[in-house]
C-alpha positions in Angstrom: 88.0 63.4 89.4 85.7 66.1 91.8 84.7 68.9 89.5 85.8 72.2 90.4 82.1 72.3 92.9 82.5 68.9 94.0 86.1 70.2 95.3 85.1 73.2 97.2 82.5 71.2 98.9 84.8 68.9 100.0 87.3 72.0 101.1 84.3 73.3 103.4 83.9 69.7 104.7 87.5 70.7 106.5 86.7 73.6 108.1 83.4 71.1 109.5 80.8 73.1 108.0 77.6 71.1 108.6 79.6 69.9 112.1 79.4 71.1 115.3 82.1 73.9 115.3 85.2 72.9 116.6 86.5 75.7 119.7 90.2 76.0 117.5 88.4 77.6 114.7 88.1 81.0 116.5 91.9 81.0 117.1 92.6 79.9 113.7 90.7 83.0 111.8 92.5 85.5 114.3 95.9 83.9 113.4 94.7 84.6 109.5 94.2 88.0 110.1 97.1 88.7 111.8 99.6 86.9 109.6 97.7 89.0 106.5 98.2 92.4 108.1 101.8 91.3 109.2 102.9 90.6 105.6 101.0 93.9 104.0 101.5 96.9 106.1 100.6 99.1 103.4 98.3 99.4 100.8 101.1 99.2 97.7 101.3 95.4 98.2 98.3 94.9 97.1 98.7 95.5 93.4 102.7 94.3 93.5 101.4 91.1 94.9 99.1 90.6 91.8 101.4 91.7 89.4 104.3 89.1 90.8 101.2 86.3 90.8 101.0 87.0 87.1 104.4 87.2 86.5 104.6 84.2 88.3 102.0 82.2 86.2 102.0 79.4 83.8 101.6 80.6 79.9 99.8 78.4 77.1 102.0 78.3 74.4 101.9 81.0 71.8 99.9 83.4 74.2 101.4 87.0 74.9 100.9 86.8 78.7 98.8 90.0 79.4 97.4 91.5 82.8 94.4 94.0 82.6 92.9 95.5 85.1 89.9 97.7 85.5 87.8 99.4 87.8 84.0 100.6 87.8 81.3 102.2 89.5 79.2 99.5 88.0 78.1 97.2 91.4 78.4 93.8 89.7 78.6 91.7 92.8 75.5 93.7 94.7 77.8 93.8 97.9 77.4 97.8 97.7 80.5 98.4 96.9 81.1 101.8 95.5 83.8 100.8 93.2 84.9 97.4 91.8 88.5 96.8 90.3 88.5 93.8 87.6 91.9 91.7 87.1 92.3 89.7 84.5 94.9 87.5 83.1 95.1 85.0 80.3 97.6 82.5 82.7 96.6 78.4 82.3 94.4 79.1 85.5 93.7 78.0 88.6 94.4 73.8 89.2 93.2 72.4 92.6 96.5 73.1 94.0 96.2 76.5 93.5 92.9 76.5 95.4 93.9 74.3 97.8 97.0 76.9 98.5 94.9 80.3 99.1 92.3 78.0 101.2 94.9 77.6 103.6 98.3 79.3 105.2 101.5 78.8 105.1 100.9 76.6 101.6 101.7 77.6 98.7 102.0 75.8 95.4 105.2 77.9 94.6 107.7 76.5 97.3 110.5 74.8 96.5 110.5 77.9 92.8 112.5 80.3 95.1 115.5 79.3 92.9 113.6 79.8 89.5 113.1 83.8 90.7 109.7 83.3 92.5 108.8 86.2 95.4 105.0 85.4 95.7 103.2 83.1 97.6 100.1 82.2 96.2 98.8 80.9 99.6 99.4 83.9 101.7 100.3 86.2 99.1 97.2 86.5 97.3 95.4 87.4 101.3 97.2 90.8 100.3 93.9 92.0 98.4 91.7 92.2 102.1 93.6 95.4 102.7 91.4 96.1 99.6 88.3 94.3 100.0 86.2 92.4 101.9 85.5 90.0 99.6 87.3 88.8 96.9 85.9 86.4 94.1 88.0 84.0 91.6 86.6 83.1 88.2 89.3 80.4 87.3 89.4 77.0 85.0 86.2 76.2 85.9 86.2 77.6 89.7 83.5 80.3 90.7 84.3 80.9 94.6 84.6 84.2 96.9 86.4 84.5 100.4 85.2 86.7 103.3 87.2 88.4 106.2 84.4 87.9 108.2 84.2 84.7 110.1 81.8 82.1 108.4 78.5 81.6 110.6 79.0 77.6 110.3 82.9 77.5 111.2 83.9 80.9 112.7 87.1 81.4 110.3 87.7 84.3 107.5 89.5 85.1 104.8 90.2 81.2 103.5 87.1 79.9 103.7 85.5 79.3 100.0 81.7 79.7 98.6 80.3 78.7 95.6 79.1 81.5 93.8 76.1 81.4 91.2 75.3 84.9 91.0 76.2 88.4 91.2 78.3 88.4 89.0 77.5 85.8 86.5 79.9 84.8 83.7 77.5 86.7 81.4 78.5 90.3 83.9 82.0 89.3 83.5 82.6 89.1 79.8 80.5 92.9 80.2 82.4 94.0 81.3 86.1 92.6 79.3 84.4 94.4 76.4 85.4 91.8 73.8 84.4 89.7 71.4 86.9 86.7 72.2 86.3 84.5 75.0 87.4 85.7 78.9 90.8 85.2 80.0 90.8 82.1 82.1 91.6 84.3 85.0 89.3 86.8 86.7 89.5 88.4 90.3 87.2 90.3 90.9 87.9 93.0 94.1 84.7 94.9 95.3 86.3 97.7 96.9 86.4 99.2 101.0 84.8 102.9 100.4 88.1 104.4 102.1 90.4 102.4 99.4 89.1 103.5 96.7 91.0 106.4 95.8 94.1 104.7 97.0 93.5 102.5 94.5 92.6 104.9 91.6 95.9 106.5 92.6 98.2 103.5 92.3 96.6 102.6 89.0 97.3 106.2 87.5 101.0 105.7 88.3 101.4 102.9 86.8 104.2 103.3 84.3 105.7 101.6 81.4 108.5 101.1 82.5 107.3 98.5 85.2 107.6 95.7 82.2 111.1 96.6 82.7 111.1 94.1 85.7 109.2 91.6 84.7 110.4 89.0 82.1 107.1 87.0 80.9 104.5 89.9 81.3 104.2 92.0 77.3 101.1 93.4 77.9 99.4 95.9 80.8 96.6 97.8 80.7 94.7 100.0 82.8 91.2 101.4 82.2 87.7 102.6 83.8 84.2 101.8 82.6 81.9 103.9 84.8 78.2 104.2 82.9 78.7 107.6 82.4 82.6 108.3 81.0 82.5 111.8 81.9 83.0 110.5 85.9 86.4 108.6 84.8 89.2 109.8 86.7 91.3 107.1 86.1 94.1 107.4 83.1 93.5 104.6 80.3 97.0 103.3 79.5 97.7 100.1 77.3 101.2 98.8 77.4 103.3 96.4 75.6 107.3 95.5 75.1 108.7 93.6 72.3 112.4 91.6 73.1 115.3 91.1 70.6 117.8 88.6 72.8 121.3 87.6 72.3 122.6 85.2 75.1 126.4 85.9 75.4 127.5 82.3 76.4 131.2 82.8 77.0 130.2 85.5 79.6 127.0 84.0 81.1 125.1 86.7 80.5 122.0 87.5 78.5 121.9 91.1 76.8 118.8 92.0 74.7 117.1 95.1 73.5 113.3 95.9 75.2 110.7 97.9 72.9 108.0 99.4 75.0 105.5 101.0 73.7 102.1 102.6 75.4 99.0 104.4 74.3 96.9 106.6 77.1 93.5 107.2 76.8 92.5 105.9 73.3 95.4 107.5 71.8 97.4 105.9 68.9 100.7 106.4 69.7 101.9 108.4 72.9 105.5 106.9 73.7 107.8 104.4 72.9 111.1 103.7 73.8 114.1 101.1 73.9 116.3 100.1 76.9 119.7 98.3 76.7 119.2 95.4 79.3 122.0 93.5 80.8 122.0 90.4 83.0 125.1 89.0 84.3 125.0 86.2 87.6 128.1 87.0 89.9 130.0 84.2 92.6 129.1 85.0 95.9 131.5 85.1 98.5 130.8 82.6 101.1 131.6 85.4 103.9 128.6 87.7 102.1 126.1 85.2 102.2 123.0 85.9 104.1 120.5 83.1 104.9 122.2 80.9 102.5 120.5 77.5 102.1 122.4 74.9 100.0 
């Protein structure tokens, strides 16, 4: 089996890196970008997207699935970025699948899910993140690779096109900046950010709200912080959320009814609100006549 190196060399063997370039190639990146800014008119995607991938996500057992995210001044991948926003999530990671899905378009290793609830696309869904930055990085199972909008000089195609990255950040930068003692999540993205998206992206962060765990069923914990060298220039509200589920199925009814605790803390703070919600899920018939792209 090709370790996770050996199998990004092999995935840049396909766009004939090292070959003479092949005239498609051009056509290819422009269809890329155009499909990507198609699907993600507007900046909100971006952070949806992620938070369906990781909803969407395969858990180890007896892990809390968690999503944190966090953004710094700190330029950790010396692409100049002024601001850098950190994901990470404690998923099973990334398999070659996975990688071979976002190295392409139209693939995705989710197809064929839509009736288990899935909405993302891990092969197109994750190019949401270029409205964002020009270069995202994946830490992943093993995988250290970053992506460029810009055409590669050896193949002329963006945004699916892998490297191996060494350096800049390192592991060592990584678990920095996680701040903790226990070992990284097996899921980073890291997202140096576009100067004129940065406050966009401070915004949507701030407005994040408990209540978004509402929504999503394997997700318990979300936080949000920012780690800036000097705390005084944070801007961003700290908020760390989590819910705790009592469920009763109701067989005769087909229905699922169960009581959600969420509870959040902002900026440091003990306790700053909890609540419980009543949730109710119930699956209806369909009339045939009110079906709408129905596929059997």
């Amino acid at each position: 089996m090709a370790t996770p190196r050996e199998h990004i060399e092999e995935i840049r063997k396909d766009f004939s890196i090292g070959e003479e370039k092949h005239r498609l190639t051009k056509g290819f990146h422009q269809a890329v970008k155009y499909l990507s800014a198609e699907l993600y008119a507007k900046d909100v995607h971006f952070l949806m997207e992620l938070l369906q991938n990781a909803e969407d996500n395969d858990y180890p057992e007896g892990v809390d699935p968690s999503l944190e995210f966090v953004i710094t001044s700190r330029d950790i991948t010396a692409t100049g970025a002024p601001a850098t926003l950190i994901v990470f999530n404690n998923e099973k990671g990334f398999s070659p699948d996975n990688i071979e899905a976002i190295c392409n378009v139209g693939l995705s290793t989710k197809k064929g899910n839509r009736k288990r609830g899935y909405i993302g696309e891990k092969g197109i869904g994750f190019k949401s993140v270029f409205l964002i930055t020009a270069q995202p990085y994946i830490f992943s199972n093993g995988y250290q690779i970053r992506f460029s909008e810009e055409p590669c000089v050896h193949c002329n195609v963006g945004y699916i096109v892998p490297e191996w990255v060494d350096a800049n950040p390192t592991l060592s930068d990584i678990k920095q900046m996680y701040g903790s003692g226990s070992a990284l999540p097996n899921t980073t993205l890291i997202l140096p950010l576009k100067a004129d998206k940065v406050e966009a992206v401070k915004q949507q962060l701030s407005s994040m709200q408990p209540e978004i765990l509402l929504f999503l069923s394997k997700i318990e914990r979300l936080s949000v912080r920012e780690d800036n060298e000097d705390p005084r220039h944070n801007t961003v509200s700290a908020i760390a959320i989590s819910s705790d589920t009592n469920s009763d199925t109701r067989k005769d009814m087909d229905a699922e009814s169960y009581t959600l605790h969420l509870s959040a803390k902002e900026n440091g703070f003990k306790f700053d609100k909890e609540c419980g919600y009543y949730m109710w899920k119930q699956k209806f018939p369909v009339k045939p006549e009110c079906r709408v792209g129905w596929e059997k």
